[in-house]
C-alpha positions as CSV (number, residue, x, y, z in Angstrom):
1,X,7.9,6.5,2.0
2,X,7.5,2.7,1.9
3,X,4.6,2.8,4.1
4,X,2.9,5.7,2.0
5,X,3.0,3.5,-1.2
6,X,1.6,0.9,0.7
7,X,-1.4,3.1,1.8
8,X,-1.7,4.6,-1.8
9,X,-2.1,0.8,-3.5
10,X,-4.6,-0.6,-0.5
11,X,-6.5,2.6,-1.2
12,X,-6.5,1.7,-5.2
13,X,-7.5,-2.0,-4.5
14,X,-10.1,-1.0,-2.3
15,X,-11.8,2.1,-4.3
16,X,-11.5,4.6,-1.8
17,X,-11.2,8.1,-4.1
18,X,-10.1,10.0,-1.2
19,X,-7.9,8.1,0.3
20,X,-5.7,7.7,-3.0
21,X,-6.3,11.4,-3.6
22,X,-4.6,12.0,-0.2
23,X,-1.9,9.3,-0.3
24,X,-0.7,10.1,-3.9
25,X,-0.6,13.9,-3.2
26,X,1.6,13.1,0.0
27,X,4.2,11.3,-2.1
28,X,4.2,14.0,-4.6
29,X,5.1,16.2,-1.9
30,X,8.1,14.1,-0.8
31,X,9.7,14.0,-4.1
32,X,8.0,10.7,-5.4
33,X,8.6,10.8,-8.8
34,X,5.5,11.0,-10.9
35,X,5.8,8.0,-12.9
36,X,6.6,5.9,-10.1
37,X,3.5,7.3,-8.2
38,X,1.2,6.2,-12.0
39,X,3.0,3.0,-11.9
40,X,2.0,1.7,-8.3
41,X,-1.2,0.0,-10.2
42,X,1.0,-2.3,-11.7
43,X,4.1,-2.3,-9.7
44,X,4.8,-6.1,-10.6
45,X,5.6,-5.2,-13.9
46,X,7.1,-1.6,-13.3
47,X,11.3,-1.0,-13.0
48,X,10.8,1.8,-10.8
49,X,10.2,-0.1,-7.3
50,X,12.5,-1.6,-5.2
51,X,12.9,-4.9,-3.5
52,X,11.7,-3.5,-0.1
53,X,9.0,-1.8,-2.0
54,X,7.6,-4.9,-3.5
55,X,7.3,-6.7,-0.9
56,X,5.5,-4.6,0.9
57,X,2.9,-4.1,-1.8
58,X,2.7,-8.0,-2.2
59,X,2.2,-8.0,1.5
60,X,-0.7,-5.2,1.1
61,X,-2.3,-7.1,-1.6
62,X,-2.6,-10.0,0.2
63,X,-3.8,-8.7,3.5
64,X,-6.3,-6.2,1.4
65,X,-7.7,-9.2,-0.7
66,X,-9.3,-10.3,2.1
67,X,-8.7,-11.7,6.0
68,X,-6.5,-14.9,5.1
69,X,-2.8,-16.2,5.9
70,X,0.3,-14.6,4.0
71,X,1.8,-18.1,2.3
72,X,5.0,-19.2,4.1
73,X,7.1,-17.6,0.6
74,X,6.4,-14.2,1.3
75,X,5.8,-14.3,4.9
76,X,9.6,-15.4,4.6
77,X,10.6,-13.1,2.2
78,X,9.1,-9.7,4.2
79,X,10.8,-11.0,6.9
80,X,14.2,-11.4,5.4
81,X,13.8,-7.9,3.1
82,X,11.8,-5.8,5.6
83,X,12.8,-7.8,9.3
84,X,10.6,-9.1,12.0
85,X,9.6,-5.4,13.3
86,X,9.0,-4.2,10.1
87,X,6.8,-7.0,8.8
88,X,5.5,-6.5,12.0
89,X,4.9,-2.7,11.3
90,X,3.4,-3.5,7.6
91,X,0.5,-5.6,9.0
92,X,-0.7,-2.7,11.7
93,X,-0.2,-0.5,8.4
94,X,-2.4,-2.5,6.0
95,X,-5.1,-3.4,8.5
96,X,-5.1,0.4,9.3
97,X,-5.1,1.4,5.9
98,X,-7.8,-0.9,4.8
99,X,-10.5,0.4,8.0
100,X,-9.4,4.1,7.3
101,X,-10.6,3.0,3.4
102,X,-13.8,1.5,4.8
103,X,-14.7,4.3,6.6
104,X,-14.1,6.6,3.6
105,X,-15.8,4.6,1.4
106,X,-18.9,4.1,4.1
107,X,-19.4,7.8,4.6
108,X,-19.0,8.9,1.0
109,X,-16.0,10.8,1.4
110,X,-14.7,12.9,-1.7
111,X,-11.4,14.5,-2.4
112,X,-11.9,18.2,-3.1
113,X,-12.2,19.0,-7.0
C-alpha cells in the first residue's frame, strides 16, 4: 500500500487525471479508508498516515518537485524508517511514477467518466 500512496500523491503533484483516477481507485479496492485516501493532499497535517507513510510521501515530493538531491535529514530519516533497500525501492518508484505521469499527461489520457 505504501508504494500506491506514493504513486497517488506524485500523480496529484503532477496533474495527471488518470493516473490519480487509477491510483486512488486501487487503494479503495484494498480497503484504503476513504478519508485517508481525501487526505493524501495534505498528508503533513492529516492523523491518518503513518511514520513510514510520511516519509515516503516527503521523499515523493521532493523527487517530484524536480531532479535535485534529497537533504541529508530525510535522506537519513527514509533510511532509518523505510531501510537502505527500501529507500532504494522508493526512488525507482517515484522516478517511475513521475514518467508514467508524463506520458499520461503528454498523450492526453482521461479516466473513463
Amino acid at each position: 500500500m505504501l508504494y500506491d500512496l506514493v504513486k497517488l500523491r506524485a500523480s496529484q503533484l503532477n496533474g495527471c487525471a488518470y493516473c490519480v483516477d487509477m491510483h486512488a481507485t486501487d487503494l479503495e479496492r484494498r480497503g484504503v479508508a476513504t478519508r485517508k485516501i481525501h487526505g493524501l493532499a495534505a498528508w503533513g497535517e492529516s492523523p491518518f498516515f503513518e511514520d513510514d507513510e510520511r516519509v515516503a510521501l516527503a521523499f515523493t515530493e521532493t523527487l517530484t518537485g524536480g531532479i535535485g538531491a534529497v537533504d541529508d535529514d530525510l535522506w537519513a530519516e527514509a533510511g532509518r524508517v523505510l531501510g537502505e533497500e527500501r529507500r532504494a525501492d522508493l526512488i525507482v518508484a517515484v522516478g517511475a511514477i513521475n514518467t508514467w505521469n508524463m506520458a499520461g499527461i503528454t498523450t492526453h489520457l482521461q479516466p473513463r467518466p
